[in-house]
C-alpha positions as CSV (number, residue, x, y, z in Angstrom):
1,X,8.6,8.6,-8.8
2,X,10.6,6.5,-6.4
3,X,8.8,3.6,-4.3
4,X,10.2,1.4,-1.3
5,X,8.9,-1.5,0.2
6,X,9.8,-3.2,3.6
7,X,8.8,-6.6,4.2
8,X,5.0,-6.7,4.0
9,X,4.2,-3.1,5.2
10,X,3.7,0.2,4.3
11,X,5.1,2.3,1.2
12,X,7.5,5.1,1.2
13,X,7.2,6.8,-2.2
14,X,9.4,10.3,-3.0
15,X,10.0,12.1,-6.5
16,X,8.2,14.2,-8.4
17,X,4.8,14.6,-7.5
18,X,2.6,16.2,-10.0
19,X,0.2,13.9,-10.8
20,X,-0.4,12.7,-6.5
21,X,2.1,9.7,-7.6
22,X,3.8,9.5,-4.7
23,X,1.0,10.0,-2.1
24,X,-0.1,5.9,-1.4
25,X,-3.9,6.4,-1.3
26,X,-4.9,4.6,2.6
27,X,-4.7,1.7,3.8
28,X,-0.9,2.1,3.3
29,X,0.2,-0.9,4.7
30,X,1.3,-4.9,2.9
31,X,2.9,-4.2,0.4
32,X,5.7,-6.3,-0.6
33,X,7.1,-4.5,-3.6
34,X,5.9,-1.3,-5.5
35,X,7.0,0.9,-9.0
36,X,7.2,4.2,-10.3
37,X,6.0,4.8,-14.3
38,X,6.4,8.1,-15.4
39,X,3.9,9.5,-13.7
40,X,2.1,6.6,-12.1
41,X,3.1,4.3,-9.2
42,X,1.9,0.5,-8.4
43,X,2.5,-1.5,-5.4
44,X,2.3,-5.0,-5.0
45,X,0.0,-6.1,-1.7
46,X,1.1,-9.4,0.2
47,X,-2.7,-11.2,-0.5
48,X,-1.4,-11.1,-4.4
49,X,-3.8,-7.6,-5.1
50,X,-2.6,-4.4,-7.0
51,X,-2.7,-0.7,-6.0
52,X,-2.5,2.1,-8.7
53,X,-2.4,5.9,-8.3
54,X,-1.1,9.0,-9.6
55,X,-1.8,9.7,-13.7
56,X,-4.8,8.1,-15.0
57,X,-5.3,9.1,-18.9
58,X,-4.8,6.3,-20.9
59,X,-6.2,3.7,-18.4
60,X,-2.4,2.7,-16.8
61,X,-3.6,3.0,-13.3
62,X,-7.0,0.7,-14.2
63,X,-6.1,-2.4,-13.0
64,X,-8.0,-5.4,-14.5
65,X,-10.2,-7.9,-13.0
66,X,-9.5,-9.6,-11.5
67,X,-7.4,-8.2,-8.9
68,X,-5.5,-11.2,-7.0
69,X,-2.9,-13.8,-7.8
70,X,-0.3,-11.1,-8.9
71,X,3.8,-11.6,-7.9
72,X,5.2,-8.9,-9.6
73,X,4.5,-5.6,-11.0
74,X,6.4,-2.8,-13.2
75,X,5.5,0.4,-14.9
76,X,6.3,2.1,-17.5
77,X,5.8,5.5,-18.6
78,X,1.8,5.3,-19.6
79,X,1.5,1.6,-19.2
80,X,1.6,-1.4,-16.7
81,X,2.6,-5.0,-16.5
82,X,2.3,-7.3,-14.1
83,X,3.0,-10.8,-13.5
84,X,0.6,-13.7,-12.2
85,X,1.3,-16.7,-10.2
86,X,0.4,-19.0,-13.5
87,X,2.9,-17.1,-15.3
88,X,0.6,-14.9,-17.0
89,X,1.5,-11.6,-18.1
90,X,-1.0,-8.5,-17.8
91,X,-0.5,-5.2,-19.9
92,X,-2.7,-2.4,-19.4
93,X,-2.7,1.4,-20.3
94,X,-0.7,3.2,-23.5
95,X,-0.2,1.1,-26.4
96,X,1.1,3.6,-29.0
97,X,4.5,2.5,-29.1
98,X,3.4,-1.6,-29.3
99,X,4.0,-1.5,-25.7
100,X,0.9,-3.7,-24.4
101,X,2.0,-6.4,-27.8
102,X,-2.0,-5.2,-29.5
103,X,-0.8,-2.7,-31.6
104,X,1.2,-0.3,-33.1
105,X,5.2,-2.2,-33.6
106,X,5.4,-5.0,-31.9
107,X,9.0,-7.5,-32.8
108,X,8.2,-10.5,-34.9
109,X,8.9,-12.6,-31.6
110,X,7.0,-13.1,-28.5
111,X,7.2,-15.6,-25.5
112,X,4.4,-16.7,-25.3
113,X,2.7,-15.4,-22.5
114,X,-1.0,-14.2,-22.4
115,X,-1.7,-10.3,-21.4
116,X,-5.1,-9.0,-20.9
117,X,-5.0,-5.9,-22.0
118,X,-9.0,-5.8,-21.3
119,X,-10.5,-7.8,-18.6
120,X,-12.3,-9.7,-21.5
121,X,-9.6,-9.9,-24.1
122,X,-6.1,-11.6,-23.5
123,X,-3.5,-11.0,-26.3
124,X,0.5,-11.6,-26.1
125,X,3.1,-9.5,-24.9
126,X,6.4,-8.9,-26.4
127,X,9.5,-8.5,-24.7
128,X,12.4,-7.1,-26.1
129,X,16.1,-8.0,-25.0
């Protein structure tokens, strides 16, 4: 899916649509940015809060707690990051692939920055470049 956002308003989202990703669930309205996974869209609200709709099975839409201080957001095909004013990184969803830094192949490097893959747990997150 494909997702647009305006200034601080609402969403327009277009693409394939088999999993309701690109229907915004109500209110549809301040968001500042938004992003389409594979089958799972997230938008960024102006207040620093998360949306997350569309495909659901491996926990990418669940959006830990808690849900303010955000400034950025991306998804990827079964998984989620998003960015927090302290600089924080959060990871949630799929990890088979080492793609939330908790599992599976993760590079030998990281930078540092926390993830909480769980509300309760914070691990790092690898980027690649």
């Amino acid at each position: 899916p494909a997702a647009l956002a305006q200034g601080a308003g609402p969403l327009a989202a277009w693409g394939d649509n088999s999993w309701r990703q690109c229907i915004v669930p109500p209110p549809n309205e301040g968001f500042v940015a938004a992003t389409g996974g594979g089958s799972h869209s997230l938008g960024l609200r102006a207040d620093g809060s998360l949306v997350a709709w569309g495909l659901n099975d491996v926990g990418q839409c669940n959006i830990p707690a808690p849900n303010s201080g955000f400034t950025a957001v991306s998804a990827g095909t079964y998984f989620s990051l998003a960015l927090r004013a302290d600089g924080g990184v959060w990871a949630w969803g799929a990890d088979d692939f080492g793609q939330l830094g908790v599992g599976g192949a993760a590079p030998a490097s990281s930078t540092g920055r926390s993830a909480c893959a769980r509300p309760a747990t914070c691990w790092f997150v690898w980027w690649w470049r």
